[in-house]
C-alpha positions as CSV (number, residue, x, y, z in Angstrom):
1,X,155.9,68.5,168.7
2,X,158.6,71.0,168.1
3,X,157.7,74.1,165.8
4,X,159.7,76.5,164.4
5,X,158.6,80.1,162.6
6,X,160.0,83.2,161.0
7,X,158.2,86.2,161.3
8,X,159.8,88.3,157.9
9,X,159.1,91.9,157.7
10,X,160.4,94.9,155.7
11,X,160.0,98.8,156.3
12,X,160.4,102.1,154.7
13,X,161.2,100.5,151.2
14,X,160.2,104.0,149.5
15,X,159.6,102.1,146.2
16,X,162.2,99.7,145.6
17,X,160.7,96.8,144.4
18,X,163.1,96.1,142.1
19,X,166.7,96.0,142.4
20,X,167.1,98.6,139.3
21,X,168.7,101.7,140.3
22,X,167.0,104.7,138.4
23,X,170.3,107.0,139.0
24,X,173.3,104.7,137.9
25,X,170.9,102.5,135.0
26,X,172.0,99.2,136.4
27,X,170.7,96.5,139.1
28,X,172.0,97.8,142.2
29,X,172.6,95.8,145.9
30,X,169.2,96.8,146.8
31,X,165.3,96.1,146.4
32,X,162.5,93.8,147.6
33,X,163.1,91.8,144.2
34,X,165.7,89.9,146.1
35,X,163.8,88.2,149.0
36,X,162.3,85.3,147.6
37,X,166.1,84.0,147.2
38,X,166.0,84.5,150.7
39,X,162.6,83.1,151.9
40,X,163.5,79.8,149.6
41,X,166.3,79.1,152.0
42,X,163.3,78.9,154.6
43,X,162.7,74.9,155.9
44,X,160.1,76.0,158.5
45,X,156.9,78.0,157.9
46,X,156.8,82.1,157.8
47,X,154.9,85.0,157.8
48,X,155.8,88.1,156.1
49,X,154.9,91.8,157.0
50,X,155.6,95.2,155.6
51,X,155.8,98.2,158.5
52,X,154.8,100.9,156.0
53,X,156.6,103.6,153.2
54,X,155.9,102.0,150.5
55,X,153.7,104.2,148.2
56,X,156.4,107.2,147.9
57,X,160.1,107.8,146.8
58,X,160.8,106.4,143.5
59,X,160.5,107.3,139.9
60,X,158.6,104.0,139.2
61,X,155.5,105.1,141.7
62,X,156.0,108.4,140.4
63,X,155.5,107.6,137.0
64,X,152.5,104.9,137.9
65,X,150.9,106.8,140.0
66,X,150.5,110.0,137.3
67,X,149.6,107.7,134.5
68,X,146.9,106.3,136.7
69,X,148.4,102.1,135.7
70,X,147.9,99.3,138.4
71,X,149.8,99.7,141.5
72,X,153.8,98.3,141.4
73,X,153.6,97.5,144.7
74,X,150.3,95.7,144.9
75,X,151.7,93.8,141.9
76,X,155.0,92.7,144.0
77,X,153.2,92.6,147.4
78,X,150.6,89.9,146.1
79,X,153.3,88.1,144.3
80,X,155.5,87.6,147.3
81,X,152.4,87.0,149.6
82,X,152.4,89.9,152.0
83,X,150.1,89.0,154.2
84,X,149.9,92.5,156.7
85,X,151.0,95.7,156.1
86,X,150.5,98.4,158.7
87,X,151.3,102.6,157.2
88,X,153.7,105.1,157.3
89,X,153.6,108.4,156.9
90,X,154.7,108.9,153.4
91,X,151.6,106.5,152.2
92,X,149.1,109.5,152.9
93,X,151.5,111.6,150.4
94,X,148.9,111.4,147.8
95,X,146.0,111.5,149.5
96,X,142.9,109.1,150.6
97,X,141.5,108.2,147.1
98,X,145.4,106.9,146.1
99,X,145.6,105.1,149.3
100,X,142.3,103.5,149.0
101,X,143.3,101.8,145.1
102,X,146.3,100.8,146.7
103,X,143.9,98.7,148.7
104,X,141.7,97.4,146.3
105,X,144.7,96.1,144.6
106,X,146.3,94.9,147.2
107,X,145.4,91.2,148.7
108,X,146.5,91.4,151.9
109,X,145.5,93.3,154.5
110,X,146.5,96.8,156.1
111,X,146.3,96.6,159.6
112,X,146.4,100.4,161.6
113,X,145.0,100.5,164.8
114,X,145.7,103.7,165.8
115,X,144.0,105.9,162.8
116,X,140.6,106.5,163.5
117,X,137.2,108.0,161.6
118,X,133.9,109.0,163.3
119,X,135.1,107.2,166.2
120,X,135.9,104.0,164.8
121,X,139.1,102.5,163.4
122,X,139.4,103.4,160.2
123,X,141.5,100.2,159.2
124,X,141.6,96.8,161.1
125,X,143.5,97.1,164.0
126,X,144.8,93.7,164.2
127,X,144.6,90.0,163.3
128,X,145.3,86.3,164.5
129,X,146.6,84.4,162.4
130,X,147.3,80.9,162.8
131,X,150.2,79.1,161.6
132,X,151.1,74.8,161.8
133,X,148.9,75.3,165.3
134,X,150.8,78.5,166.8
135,X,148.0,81.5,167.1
136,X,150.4,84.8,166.1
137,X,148.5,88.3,167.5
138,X,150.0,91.1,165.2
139,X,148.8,94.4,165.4
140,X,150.0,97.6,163.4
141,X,150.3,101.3,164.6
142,X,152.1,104.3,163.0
143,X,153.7,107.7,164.5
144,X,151.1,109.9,165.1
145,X,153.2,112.4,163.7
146,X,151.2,112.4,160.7
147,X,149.1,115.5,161.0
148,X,152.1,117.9,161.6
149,X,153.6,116.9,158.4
150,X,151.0,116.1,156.0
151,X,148.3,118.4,153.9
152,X,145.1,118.5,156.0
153,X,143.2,117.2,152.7
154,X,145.2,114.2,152.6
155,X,144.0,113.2,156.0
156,X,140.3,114.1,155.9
157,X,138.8,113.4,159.1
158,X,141.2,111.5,160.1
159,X,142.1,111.3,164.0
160,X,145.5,109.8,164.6
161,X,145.6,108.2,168.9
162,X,148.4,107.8,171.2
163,X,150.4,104.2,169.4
164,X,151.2,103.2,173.2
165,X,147.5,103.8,174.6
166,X,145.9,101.9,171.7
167,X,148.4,99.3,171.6
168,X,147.7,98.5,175.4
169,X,144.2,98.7,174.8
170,X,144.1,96.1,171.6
171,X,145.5,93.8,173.2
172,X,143.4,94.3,176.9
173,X,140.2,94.2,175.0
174,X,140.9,91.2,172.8
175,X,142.3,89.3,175.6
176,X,145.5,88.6,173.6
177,X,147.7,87.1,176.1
178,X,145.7,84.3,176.2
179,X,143.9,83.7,172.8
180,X,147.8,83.9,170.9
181,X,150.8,82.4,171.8
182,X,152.8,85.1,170.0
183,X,152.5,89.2,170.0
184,X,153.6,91.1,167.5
185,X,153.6,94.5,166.9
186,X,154.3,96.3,163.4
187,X,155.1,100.1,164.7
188,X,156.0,102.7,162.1
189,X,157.8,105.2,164.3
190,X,161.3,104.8,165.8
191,X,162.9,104.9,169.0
192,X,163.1,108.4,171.0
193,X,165.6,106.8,174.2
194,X,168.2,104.3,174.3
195,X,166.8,101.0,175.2
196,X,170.0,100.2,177.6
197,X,170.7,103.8,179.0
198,X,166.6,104.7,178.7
199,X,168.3,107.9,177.8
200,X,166.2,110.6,175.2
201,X,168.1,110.8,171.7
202,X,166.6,114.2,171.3
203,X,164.1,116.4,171.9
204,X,160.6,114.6,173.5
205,X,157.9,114.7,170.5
206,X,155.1,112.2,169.9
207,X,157.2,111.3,167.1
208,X,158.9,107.9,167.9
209,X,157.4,105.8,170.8
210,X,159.4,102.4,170.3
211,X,161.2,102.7,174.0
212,X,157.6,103.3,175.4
213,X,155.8,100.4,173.1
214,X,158.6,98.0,174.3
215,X,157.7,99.0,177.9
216,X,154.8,97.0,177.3
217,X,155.7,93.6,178.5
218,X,153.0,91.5,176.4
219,X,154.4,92.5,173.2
220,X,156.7,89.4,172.2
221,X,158.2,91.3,169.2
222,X,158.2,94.5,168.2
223,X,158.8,95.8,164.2
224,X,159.6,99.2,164.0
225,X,161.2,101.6,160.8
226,X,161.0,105.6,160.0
227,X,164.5,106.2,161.8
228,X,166.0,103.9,159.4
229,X,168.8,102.4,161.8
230,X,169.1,98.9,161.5
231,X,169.2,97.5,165.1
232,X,168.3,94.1,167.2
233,X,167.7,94.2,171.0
234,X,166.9,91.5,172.9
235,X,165.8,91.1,176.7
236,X,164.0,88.7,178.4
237,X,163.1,86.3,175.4
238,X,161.8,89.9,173.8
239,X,162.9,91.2,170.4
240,X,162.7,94.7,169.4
241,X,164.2,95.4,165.9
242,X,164.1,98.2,162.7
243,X,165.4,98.2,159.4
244,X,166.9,100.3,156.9
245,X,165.3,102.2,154.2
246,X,165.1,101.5,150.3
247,X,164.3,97.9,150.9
248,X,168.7,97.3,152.0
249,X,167.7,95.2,154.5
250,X,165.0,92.9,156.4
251,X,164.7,91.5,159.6
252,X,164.4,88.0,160.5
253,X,162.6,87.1,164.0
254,X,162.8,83.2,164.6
255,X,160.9,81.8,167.2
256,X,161.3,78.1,168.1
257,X,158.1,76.5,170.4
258,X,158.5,73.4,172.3
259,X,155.3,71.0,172.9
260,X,153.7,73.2,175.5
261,X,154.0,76.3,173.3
262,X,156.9,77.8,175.3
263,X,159.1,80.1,172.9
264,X,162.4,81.1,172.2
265,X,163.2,84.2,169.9
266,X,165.9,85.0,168.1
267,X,166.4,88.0,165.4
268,X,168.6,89.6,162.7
269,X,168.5,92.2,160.1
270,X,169.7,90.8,156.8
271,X,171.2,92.7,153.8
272,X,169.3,92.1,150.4
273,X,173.3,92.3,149.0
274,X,173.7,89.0,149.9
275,X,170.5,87.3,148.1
276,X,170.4,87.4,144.2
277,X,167.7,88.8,142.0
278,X,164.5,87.0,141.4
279,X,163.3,87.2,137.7
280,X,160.2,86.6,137.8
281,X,159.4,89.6,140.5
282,X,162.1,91.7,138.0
283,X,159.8,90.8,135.1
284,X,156.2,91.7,137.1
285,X,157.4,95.2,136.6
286,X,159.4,95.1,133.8
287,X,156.9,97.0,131.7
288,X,156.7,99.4,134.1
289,X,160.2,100.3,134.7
290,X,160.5,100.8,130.7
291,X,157.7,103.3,131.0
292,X,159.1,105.2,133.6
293,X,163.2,105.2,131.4
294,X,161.4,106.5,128.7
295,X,159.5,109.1,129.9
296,X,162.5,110.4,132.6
297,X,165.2,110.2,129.8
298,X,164.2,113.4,128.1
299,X,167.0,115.7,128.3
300,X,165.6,118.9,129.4
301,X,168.4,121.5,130.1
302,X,171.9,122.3,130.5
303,X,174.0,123.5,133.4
304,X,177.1,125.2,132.9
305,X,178.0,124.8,136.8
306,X,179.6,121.8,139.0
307,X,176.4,120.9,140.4
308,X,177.6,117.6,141.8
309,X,177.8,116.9,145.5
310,X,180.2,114.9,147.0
311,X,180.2,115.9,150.8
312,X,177.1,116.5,153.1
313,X,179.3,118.7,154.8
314,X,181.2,120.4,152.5
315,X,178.0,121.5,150.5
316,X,176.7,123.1,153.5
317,X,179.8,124.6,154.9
318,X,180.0,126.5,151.5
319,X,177.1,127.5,149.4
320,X,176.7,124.9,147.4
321,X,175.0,125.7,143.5
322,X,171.9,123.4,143.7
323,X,170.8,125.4,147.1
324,X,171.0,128.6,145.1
325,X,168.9,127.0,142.2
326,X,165.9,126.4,144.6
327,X,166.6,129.1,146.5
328,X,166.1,131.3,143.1
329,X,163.3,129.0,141.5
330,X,161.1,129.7,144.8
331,X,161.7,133.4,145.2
332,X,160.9,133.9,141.3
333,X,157.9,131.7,141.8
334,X,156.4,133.4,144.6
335,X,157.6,137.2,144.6
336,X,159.0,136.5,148.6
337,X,162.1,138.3,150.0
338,X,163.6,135.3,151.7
339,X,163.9,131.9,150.9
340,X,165.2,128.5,152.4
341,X,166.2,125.8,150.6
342,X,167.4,122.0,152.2
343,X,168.5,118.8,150.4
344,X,167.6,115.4,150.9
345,X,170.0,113.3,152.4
346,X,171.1,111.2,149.5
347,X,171.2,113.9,146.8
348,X,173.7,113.4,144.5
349,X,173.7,116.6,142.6
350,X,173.3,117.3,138.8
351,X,175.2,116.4,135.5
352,X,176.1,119.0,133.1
353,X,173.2,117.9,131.2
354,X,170.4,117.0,132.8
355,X,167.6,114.9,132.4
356,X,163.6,114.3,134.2
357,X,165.6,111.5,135.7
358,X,168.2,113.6,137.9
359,X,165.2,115.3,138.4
360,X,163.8,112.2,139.9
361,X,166.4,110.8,142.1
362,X,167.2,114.0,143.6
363,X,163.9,115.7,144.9
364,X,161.5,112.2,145.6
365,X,159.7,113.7,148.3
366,X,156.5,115.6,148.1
367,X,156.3,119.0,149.2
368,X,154.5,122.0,149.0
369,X,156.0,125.4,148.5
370,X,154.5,128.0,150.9
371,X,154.9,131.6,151.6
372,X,155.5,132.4,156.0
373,X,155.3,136.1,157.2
374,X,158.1,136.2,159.7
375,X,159.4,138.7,162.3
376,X,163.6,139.3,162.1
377,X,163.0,137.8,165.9
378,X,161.7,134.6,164.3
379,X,164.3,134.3,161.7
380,X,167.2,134.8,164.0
381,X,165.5,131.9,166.1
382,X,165.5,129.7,162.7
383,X,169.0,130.4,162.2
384,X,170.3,129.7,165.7
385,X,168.3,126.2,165.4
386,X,169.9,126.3,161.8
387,X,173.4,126.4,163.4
388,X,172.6,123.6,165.6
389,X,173.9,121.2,162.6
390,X,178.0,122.1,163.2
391,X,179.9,121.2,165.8
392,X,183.9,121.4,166.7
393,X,186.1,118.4,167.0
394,X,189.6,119.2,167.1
395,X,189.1,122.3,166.0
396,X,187.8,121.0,162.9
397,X,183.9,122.1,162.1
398,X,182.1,118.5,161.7
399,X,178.5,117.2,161.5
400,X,176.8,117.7,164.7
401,X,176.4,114.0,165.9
402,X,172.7,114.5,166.8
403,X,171.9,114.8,163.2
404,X,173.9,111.7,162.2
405,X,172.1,109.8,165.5
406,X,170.4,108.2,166.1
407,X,169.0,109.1,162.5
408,X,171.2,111.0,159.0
409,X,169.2,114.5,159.5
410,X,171.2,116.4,156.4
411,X,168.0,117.4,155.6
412,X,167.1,120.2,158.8
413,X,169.6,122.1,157.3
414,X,168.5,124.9,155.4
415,X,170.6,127.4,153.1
416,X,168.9,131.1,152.9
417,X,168.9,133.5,150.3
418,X,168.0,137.1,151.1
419,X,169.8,137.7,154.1
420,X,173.3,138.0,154.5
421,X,175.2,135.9,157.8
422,X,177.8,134.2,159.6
423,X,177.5,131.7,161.8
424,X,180.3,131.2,164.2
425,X,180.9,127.2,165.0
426,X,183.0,128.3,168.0
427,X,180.2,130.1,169.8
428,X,177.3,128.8,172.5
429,X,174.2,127.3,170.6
430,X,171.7,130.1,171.1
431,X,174.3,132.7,170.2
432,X,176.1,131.4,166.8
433,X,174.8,134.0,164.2
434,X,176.9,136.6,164.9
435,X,175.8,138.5,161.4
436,X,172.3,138.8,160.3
437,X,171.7,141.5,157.9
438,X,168.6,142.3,155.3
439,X,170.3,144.2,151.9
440,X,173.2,145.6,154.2
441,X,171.2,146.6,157.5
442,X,171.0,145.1,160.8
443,X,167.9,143.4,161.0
444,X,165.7,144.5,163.6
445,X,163.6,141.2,166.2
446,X,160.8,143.5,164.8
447,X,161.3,143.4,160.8
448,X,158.6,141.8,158.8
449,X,159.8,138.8,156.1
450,X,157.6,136.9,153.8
451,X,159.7,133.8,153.4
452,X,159.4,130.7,150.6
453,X,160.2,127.8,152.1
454,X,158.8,123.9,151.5
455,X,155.8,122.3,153.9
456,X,157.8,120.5,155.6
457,X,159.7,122.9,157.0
458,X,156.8,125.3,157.0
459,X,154.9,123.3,159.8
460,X,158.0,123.4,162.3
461,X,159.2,119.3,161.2
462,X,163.3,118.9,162.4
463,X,162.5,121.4,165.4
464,X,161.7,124.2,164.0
465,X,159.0,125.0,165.9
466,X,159.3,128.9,165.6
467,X,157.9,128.5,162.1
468,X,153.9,127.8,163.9
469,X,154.7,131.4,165.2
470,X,154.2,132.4,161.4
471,X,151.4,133.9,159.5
472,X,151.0,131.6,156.2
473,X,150.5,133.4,153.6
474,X,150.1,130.8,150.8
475,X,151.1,127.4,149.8
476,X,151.0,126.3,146.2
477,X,150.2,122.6,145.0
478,X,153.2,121.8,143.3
479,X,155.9,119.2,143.7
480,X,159.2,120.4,143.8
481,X,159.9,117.9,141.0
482,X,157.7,120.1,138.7
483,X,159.0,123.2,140.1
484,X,162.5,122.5,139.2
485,X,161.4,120.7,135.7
486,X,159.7,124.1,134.4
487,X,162.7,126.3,135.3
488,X,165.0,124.7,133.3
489,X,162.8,124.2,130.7
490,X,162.3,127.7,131.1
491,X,165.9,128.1,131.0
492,X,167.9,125.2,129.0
493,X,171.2,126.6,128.4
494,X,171.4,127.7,132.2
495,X,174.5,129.4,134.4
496,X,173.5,129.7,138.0
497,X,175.5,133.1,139.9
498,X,176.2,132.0,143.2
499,X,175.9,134.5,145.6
500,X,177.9,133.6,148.8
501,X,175.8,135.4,151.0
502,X,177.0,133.3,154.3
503,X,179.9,132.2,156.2
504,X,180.9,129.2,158.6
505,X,183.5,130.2,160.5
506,X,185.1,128.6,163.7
C-alpha cells in the first residue's frame, strides 16, 4: 500500500510564536502561530521538528524569562505537537539551569548528538520514530561553534564533537540504514561551500558543516538553519534544505513510499504570509504578550537627534547617531580609551521618544561588554578586516557581497570612537586605512589600547581573529538592553554630539 508523509520543520524562530510584532503593535506576516492553518491542509500523516533558536530574540522571552513565568515556547511547542527539537546556539544564551526548565516544560524531546558531558551524550542523540508502518531515523546536531561565542559558565563541562564525525558514527553504530526506511538529520549550522560549484563561501571555520553532512550519502534529508537563507537542493532522491529566521518560513519535505518502501522526496520552504493566524495558539500567550506591552511601554527618555535608520549602508558609510550612543555608553561605563560599537542587522533606529520597547527590538541579543588591551598593530589589523565590508561597483562604494552571501553580516561592522581614520574603498584589502591616528598622532604597531567592545566581538566571531591576540581585561555581566536602558534614564532629555571621527572615501 502506497504511503505518503511530510516531514515539517522550522528553525531559528528567535521567539516568534505569535504573529504580533512587538515594534509596529500589530499582527505582522510572521510567527509560528500561523502553521496549524497550514498543517490542517495536510491529508497524509506528519511529523514536525524544530532545528533550534528558539529560547532568544524577542521581548516576550525576555520578559518570561526575567519574571521567571512558564516557558512561551514550551506552551506553543506542546500545543502544536513538536515532537523533536535539536539546539542552536542562542538556546545556551541563558545558561544551563534556563535550558534545563525549558525541558521540563517541554513534552517533546531535544535530540543533540554532538554535545557531550563526562563522556557521554549529554542529550539523546537520536530517535525512530514510527509513522502508518514507515520507521523515520532523525538525529540532531548543532555547530560546534558554540564555545567560541558563548560564556564558559553557560556551557559547564560541556564538550561540543565534530557534527560530521558524530553524525557518521550515529548512524554506523545504530545500524540505521537498515532498521529505518528514512534518515533525517536536524543540523543547526549552515552551509560553508556551494553544493553545485563545492566552492567555500568564505573563510573555512568549523562553523557551518552542511556541504560536508550532505557528503554523507545515508542521510535522506537534511534540515539545516543559522545562515538564515531559505534554499532547497535536491540530488539523487536527496533533499537538503534551510529556512529563514523569525519563524517567515518552514520547509516542507514530502516523501511518497510505494509497497516495498521505495521513496520519492520532494521539498519546499513555505512562507507563514500565506497561512492565517490560528487563535487559539494567539490566545495560549495572550496573557503573556500583555505582560511584556505593559512592562516595555514605559517611556523612558527623549532624544533630540534623527536616530532612525533607513539604510545599512548609509549608516555605516557616515557615522550614524546610535553608534555614537554605544560607543559613548561603553567608554563611560568602563573608563577605556577606544571603543567599537556594531548593530544588528535589522535595527531600525530610535523615535524621538523612546520607550523599553525600542529598547527591545533593537538590541535582542545577549552580550557582554568587555575591556581588550590592544597593540596599535592589532587595531590596524581590526580595521583593515573592518574595511573588508565596502566594495566598488561602478565606482559607487556598496555592500561587500560576502557580507550579503551567502548570509546579511551588517553586523561585523564595527564603528570606533577614540581614534580618528579613513578608510579608502579604492585601495587593496590589507592596505585600506590610510589614516589611523590616537588624539592627533600617528599611532605607533607598538601603542597600548584598552578597548570596550561586546563578547561577541571580543572572542574574534565575523573573523576577527586578531582580537584572541588580546589581553582581556574585564567583562561585565550586563546586557546591552540594560546598558542602554540606565543611560537614558540617566539622561532623559538627551542630545547626542556626534563626533565624525572617520571617513569612507573612494
Amino acid at each position: 500500500m502506497k504511503k505518503q508523509i511530510h516531514i515539517i520543520y522550522t528553525s531559528d524562530s528567535h521567539g516568534k510564536l505569535s504573529a504580533y510584532d512587538f515594534l509596529n503593535k500589530n499582527y505582522g506576516s510572521f510567527g509560528l502561530s500561523r502553521l496549524p492553518n497550514y498543517l490542517k491542509t495536510l491529508e497524509t500523516s506528519f511529523l514536525l521538528l524544530d532545528n533550534g533558536d528558539f529560547l532568544q530574540g524577542s521581548p516576550l522571552l525576555d520578559y518570561s524569562r526575567k519574571q521567571k513565568l512558564p516557558n512561551p515556547v514550551a506552551k506553543v511547542f506542546n500545543a502544536l505537537n513538536y515532537e523533536f527539537v535539536t539546539l542552536g546556539n542562542h538556546d545556551f544564551n541563558y545558561g544551563l539551569s534556563y535550558l534545563s526548565s525549558f525541558q521540563s516544560e517541554y513534552h517533546g524531546e531535544i535530540l543533540c548528538a554532538n554535545i557531550y558531558k563526562d563522556n557521554q551524550p549529554f542529550f539523546k542523540t537520536h530517535v525512530i520514530k514510527e509513522i502508518d508502518g514507515i520507521k523515520i531515523a532523525i538525529i540532531g546536531v548543532t555547530t560546534e561553534f558554540i564555545p567560541f561565542w558563548e560564556k564558559p559558565e553557560n556551557l559547564k563541562d560541556l564538550i561540543f564533537l565534530d557534527a560530521v564525525e558524530t553524525t557518521k558514527k550515529i548512524i554506523d553504530e545504530n545500524n540505521l540504514t537498515l532498521n529505518s526506511d528514512l534518515i533525517v538529520v536536524l543540523y543547526h549550522g549552515g552551509f560553508n561551500k556551494n553544493l553545485d560549484t563545492h566552492q567555500s563561501y568564505a573563510s573555512p571555520t568549523v562553523e557551518n558543516k552542511g556541504y560536508e553532512l550532505f557528503q554523507i550519502k545515508e542521510i535522506d534529508i537534511l534540515c539545516t538553519g543559522h545562515q538564515h537563507i531559505p534554499m532547497v537542493y535536491k540530488k539523487d532522491n536527496r533533499i537538503a534544505l534551510q529556512t529563514s529566521h523569525n519563524a517567515k518560513d518552514f520547509g516542507e519535505v514530502t516523501i511518497d513510499f510505494d509497497d516495498k518502501k521505495n521513496k520519492i522526496l520532494d521539498a519546499s520552504i513555505c512562507q507563514m504570509a500565506n497561512y492565517t493566524v490560528d487563535q487559539s495558539i494567539e490566545s495560549l500567550i495572550h496573557d503573556d504578550i500583555l505582560l511584556t506591552n505593559t512592562y516595555l511601554s514605559q517611556k523612558i527618555g527623549t532624544i533630540k537627534n534623527d536616530m532612525r535608520i533607513h539604510s545599512p549602508l548609509d549608516c555605516r558609510i557616515k557615522k550614524h547617531p546610535l553608534f555614537q550612543l554605544i560607543n559613548q555608553i561603553q567608554l563611560d561605563y568602563t573608563g577605556a580609551n577606544l571603543s567599537i560599537a556594531s548593530l544588528p542587522n535589522e535595527t531600525h533606529g530610535f523615535p524621538h521618544d523612546i520607550s523599553l520597547n525600542d529598547i527591545a527590538v533593537n538590541f535582542p541579543y545577549e552580550n557582554d561588554l568587555v575591556v581588550l588591551e590592544i597593540t596599535g598593530k592589532l587595531l590596524k589589523d581590526a580595521l583593515e578586516k573592518n574595511a573588508t565590508y565596502f566594495s566598488l561597483e561602478n565606482n559607487k562604494i556598496v555592500i561587500h557581497p560576502q557580507f550579503l552571501y551567502p548570509k546579511v553580516e551588517h553586523y561585523n561592522y564595527d564603528v570606533y570612537d577614540g581614534i580618528d581614520y579613513i578608510i579608502d574603498v579604492s585601495k587593496p584589502i590589507g592596505e585600506r586605512i590610510t589614516t589611523l591616528k590616537f588624539k592627533g598622532k600617528n599611532i605607533k604597531p607598538t601603542s597600548i589600547f584598552k578597548l570596550a567592545l561586546n563578547s561577541y566581538r571580543a572572542v574574534g566571531s565575523g573573523g576577527f581573529d586578531m582580537f584572541n591576540q588580546a589581553i582581556k581585561i574585564i567583562a561585565y555581566p550586563v546586557s546591552y538592553f540594560d546598558l542602554i536602558r540606565a543611560y537614558i534614564e540617566e539622561h532623559p532629555v538627551l542630545k547626542i554630539d556626534l563626533i565624525e571621527n572617520y571617513k569612507v572615501i573612494k
